[in-house]
N, CA, C and O of each residue as an XYZ file, in Angstrom:
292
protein
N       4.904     10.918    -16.466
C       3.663     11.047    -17.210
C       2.497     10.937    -16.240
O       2.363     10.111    -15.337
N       1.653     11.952    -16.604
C       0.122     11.377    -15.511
C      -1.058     10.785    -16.075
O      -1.560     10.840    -17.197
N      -1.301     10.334    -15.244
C      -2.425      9.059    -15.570
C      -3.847      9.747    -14.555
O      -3.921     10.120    -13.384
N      -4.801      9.676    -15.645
C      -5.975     10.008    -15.106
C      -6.684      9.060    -14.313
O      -6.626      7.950    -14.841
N      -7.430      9.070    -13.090
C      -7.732      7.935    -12.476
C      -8.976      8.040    -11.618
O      -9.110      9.019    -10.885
N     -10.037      6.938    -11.676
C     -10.738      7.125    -10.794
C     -10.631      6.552     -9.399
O      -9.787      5.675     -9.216
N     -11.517      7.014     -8.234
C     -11.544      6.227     -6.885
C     -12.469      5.837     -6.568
O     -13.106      6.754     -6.048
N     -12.989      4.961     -6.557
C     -14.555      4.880     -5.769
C     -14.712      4.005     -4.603
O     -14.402      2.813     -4.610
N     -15.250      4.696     -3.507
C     -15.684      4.583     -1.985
C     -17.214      3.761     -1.984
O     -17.931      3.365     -2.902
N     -17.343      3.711     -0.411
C     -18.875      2.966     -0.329
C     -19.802      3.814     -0.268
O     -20.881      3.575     -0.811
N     -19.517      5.263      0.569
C     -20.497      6.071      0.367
C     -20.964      7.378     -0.061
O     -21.992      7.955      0.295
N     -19.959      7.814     -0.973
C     -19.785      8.531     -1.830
C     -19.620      8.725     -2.965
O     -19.705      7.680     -3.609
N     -19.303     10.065     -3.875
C     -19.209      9.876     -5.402
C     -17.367      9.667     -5.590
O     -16.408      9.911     -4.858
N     -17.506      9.179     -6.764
C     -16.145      8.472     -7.394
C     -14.965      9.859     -7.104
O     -15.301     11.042     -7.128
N     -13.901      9.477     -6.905
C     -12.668     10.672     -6.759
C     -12.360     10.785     -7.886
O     -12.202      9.637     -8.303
N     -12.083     11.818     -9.029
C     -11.374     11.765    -10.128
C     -10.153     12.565     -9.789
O     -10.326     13.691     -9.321
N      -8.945     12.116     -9.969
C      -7.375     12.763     -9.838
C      -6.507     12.361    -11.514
O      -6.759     11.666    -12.499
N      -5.335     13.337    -11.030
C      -4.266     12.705    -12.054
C      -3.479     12.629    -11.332
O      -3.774     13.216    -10.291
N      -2.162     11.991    -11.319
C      -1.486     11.616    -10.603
C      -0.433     10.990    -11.457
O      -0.815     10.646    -12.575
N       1.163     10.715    -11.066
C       1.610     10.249    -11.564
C       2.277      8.823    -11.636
O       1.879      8.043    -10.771
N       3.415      8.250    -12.695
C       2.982      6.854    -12.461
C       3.408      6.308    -10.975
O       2.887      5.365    -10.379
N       4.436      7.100    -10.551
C       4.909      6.703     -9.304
C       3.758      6.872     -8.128
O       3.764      6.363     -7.007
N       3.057      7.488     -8.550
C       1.739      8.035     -7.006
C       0.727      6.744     -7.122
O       0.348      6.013     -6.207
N       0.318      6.667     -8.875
C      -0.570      4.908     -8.999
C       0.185      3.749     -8.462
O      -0.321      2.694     -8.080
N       1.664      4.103     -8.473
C       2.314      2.474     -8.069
C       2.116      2.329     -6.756
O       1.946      1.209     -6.274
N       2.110      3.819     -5.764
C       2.352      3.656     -4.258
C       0.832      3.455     -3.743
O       0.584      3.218     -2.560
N      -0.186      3.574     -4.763
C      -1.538      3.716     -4.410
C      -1.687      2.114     -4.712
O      -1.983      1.384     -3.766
N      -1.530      1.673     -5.733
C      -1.679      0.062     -6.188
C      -1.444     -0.614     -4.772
O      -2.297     -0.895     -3.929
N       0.002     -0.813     -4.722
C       0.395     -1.081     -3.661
C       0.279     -1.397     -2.307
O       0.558     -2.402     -1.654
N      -0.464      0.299     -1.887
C      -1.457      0.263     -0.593
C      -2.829     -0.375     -0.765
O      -3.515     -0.246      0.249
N      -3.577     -1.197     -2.022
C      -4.649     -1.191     -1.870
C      -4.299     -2.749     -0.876
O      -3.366     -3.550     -0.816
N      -5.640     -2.582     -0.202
C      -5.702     -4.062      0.622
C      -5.187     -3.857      1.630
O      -4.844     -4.953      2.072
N      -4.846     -2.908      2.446
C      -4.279     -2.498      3.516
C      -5.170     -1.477      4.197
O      -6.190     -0.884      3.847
N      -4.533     -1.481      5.132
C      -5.294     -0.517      6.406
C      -4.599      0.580      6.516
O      -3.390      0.795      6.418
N      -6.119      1.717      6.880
C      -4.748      2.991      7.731
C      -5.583      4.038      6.534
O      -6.711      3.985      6.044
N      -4.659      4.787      6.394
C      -4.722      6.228      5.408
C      -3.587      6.074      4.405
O      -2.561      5.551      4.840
N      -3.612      6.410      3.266
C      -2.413      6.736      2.045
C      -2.532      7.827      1.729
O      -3.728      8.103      1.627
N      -1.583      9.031      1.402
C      -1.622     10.235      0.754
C      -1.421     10.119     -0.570
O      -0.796      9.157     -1.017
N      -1.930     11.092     -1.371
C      -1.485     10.817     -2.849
C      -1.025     12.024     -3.357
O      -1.638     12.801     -2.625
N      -0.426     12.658     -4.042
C       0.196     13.613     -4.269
C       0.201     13.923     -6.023
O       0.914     13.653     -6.991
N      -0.989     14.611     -5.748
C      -1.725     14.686     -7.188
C      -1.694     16.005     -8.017
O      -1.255     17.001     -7.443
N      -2.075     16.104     -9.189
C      -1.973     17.335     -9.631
C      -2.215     18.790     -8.808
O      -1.437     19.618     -8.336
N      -3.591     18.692     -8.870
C      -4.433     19.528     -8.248
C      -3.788     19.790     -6.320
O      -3.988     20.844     -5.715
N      -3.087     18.642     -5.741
C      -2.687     18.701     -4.250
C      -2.817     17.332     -3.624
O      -2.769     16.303     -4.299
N      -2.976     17.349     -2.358
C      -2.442     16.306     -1.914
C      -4.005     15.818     -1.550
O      -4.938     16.567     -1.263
N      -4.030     14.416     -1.638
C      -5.604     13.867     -1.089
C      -4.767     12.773     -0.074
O      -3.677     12.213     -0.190
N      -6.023     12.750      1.171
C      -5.650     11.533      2.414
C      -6.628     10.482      2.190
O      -7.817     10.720      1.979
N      -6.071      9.201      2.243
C      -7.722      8.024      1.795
C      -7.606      7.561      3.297
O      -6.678      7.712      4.090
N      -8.765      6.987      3.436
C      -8.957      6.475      3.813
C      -9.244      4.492      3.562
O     -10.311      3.889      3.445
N      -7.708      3.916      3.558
C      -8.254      2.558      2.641
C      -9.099      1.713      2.589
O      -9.293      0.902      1.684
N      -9.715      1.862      3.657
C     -10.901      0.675      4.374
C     -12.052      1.301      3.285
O     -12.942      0.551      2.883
N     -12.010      2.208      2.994
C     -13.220      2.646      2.170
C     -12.994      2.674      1.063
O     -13.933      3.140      0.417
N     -11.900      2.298      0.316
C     -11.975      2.482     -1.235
C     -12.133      1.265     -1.922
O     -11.370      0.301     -1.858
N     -13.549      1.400     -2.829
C     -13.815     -0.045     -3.212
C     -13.144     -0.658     -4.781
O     -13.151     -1.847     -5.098
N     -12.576      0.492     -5.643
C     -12.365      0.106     -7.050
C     -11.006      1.335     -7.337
O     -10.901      2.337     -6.629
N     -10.253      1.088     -8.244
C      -9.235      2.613     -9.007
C      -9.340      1.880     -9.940
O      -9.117      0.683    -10.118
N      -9.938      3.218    -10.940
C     -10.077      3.099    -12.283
C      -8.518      3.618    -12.986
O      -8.050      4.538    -12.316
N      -7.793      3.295    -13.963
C      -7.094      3.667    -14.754
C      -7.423      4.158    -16.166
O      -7.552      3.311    -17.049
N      -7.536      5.180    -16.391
C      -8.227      5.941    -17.650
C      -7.334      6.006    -18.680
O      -6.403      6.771    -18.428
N      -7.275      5.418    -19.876
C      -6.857      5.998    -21.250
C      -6.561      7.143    -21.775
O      -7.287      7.872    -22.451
N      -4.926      7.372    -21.292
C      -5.102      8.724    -22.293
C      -4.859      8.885    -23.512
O      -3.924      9.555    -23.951
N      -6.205      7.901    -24.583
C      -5.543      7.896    -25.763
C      -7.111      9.627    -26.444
O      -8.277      9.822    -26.100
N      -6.290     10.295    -27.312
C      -7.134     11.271    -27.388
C      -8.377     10.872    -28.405
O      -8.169     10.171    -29.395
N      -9.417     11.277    -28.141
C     -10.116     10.966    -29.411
C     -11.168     12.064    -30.015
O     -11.923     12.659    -29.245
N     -11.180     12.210    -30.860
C     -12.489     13.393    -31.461
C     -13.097     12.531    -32.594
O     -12.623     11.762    -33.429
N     -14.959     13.191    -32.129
C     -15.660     12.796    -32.742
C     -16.656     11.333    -31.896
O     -16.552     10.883    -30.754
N     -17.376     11.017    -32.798
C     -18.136      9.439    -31.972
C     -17.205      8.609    -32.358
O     -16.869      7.893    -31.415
N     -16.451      8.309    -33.644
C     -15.904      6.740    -33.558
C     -14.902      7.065    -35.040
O     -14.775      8.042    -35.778
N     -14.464      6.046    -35.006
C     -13.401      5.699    -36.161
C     -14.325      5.778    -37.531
O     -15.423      5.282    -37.787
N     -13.455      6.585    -38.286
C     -13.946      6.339    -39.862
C     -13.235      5.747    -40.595
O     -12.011      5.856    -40.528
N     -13.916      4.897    -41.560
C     -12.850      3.375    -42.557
C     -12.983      4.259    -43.450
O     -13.843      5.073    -43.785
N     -11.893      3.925    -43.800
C     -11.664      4.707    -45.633
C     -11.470      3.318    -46.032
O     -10.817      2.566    -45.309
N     -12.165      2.782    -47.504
C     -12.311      1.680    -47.819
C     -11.987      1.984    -48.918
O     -11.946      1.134    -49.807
């Protein structure tokens, strides 16, 4: 299954990828470490740089339409 995800660096805009769960586990994993990680993502392969990545977002893929929930009461 893929999981939508963000990246965000110090001096740039946020990375958005999908990726799957095995690519978030090897990315989790590497955070806090040194060096480069590849990720092997939908779209192709991205190289990080880890010293620079400050946050990974994990996105919800729950679907939704519309602004918000309607109560039937």
């Amino acid at each position: 299954m893929a999981q939508r995800i963000s990246i965000g660096f110090q001096a740039s805009p946020p990375l958005a990828l999908r990726v799957s769960d095995g690519q978030l586990a090897k990315l989790n994993d590497a955070l806090g470490s040194e060096g480069w990680h590849e990720i092997d993502a939908e779209d192709g392969s991205v190289r990080l740089n880890l010293a620079h990545v400050l946050w990974v977002r994990t996105e919800s893929d729950e679907h939704r339409v519309g602004f918000g929930a309607v109560s039937t009461g």
